[in-house]
C-alpha positions in Angstrom: 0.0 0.0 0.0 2.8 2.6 1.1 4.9 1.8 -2.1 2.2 1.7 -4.2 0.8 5.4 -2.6 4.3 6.4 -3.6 4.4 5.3 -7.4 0.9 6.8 -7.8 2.6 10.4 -6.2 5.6 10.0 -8.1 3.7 9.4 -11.5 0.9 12.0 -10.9 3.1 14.5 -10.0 5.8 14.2 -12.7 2.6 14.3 -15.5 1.4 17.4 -14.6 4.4 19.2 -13.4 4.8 20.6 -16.5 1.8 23.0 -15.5 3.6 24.6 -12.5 5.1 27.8 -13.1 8.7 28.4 -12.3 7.6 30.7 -8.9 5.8 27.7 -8.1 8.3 25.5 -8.1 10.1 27.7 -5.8 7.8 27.3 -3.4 7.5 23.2 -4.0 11.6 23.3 -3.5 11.2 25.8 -0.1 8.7 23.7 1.1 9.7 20.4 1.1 13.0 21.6 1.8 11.7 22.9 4.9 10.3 19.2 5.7 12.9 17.1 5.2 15.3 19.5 7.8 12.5 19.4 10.2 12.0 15.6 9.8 15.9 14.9 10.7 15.7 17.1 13.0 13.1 15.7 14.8 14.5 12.3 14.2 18.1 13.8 15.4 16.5 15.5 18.8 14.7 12.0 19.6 17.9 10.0 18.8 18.8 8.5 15.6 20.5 5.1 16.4 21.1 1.9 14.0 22.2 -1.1 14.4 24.0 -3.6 12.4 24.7 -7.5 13.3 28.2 -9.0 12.2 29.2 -12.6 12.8 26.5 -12.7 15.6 27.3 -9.7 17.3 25.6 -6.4 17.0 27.0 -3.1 16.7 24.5 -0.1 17.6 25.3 3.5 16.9 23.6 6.9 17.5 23.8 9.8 15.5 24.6 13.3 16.6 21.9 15.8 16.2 24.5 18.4 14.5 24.6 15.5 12.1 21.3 15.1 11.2 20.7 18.8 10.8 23.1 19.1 8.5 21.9 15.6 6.5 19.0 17.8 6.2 20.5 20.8 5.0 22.9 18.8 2.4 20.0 16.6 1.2 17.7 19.9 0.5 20.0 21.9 -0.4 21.0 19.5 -3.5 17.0 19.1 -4.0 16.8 22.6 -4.5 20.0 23.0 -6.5 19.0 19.8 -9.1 15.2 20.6 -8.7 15.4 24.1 -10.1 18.5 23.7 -12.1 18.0 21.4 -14.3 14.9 21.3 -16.1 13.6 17.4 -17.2 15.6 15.7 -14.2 14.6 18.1 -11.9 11.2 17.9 -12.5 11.7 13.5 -11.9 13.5 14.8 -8.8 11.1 16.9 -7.3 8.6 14.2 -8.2 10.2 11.2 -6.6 11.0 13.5 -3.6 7.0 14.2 -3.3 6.2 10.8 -3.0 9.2 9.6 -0.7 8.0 12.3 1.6 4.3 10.3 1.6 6.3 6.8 2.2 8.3 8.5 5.2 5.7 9.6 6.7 3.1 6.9 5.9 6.0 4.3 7.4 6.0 6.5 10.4 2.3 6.1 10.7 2.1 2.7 9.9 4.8 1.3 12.5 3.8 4.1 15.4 0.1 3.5 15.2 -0.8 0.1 13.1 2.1 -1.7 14.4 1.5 -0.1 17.9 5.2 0.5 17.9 4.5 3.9 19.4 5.5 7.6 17.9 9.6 7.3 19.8 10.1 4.2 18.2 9.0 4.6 14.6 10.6 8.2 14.7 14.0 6.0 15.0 13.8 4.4 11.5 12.8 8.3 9.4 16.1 9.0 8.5 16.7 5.4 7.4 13.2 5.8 5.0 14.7 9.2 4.3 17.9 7.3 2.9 15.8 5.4 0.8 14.0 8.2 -1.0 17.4 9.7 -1.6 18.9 6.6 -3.1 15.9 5.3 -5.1 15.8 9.2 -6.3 19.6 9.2 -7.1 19.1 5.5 -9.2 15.9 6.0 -10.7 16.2 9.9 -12.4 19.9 8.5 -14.2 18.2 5.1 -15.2 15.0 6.9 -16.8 17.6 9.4 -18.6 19.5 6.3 -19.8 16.1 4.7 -21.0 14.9 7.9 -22.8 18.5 7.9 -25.0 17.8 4.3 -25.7 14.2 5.3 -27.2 12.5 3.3 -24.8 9.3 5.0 -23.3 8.8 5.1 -19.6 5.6 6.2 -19.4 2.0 5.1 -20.4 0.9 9.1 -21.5 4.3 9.4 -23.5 3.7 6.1 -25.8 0.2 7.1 -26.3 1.2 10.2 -27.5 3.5 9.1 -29.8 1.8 6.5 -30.8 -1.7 9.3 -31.7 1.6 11.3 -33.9 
């Protein structure tokens, strides 16, 4: 459900970006920008810790909240810089980064409330999700560019386009 909430954002959104005015996409960039800072810093003030087992022993780590602020201010500053920078990719950017704020948050509600894990303990894994938006969003925006030089056609509304031409 989460994933599939997510495609549907991510494909919605990138179809009709192309109707949002340049000032509006300032405000897109400010505002999820805004977000993602104030998600790790949440997720930095009620402790961000992993944990990793090796050979049967595990290793657990905490993150500093300095850190996670300035995750946050990397991460959106490079949205904003790609987002309003470069026209096609930013738009599949800005796109992905939509609906990988939806599956952050719609983990976060799923394991806090459905799960009964409760609010502290689901908070713990939202810069992990976070890292997944920003890797599937750094795969995904070269391997659609790739595709498009190939010819291939990645969406549904493109081929029927062309195939109407």
């Amino acid at each position: 459900g989460i994933k599939a909430l997510e495609g549907f954002i991510v494909g919605y959104s990138y179809r009709f970006s192309s109707k949002i005015p340049k000032k509006g996409r300032y405000v897109i960039v400010t505002i999820i920008s805004l977000f993602l800072i104030g998600l790790l810093t949440i997720a930095g003030i009620l402790g961000a810790q992993g944990g990793i087992m090796i050979l049967g022993t595990e290793y657990t780590f905490e993150v500093p909240l300095w850190i996670m602020i300035l995750l946050g201010i990397v991460l959106s500053a490079s949205i904003a810089y790609f987002g309003l920078t470069k026209e096609e990719q930013g738009t599949m950017i800005l796109s992905c980064v939509l609906g990988g704020i939806f599956m952050v948050l719609g983990y976060f509600l799923y394991e806090a409330f459905v799960l009964g894990y409760g609010v502290m303990a689901a908070a713990v894994e939202i810069p992990w999700n976070i890292g997944q938006l920003a890797v599937g969003t750094a795969i995904a925006v070269p391997v659609v560019d790739k595709l498009r030089e190939m010819g291939l056609h990645v969406s549904l509304f493109e081929s029927e386009r062309e195939i109407r031409e």
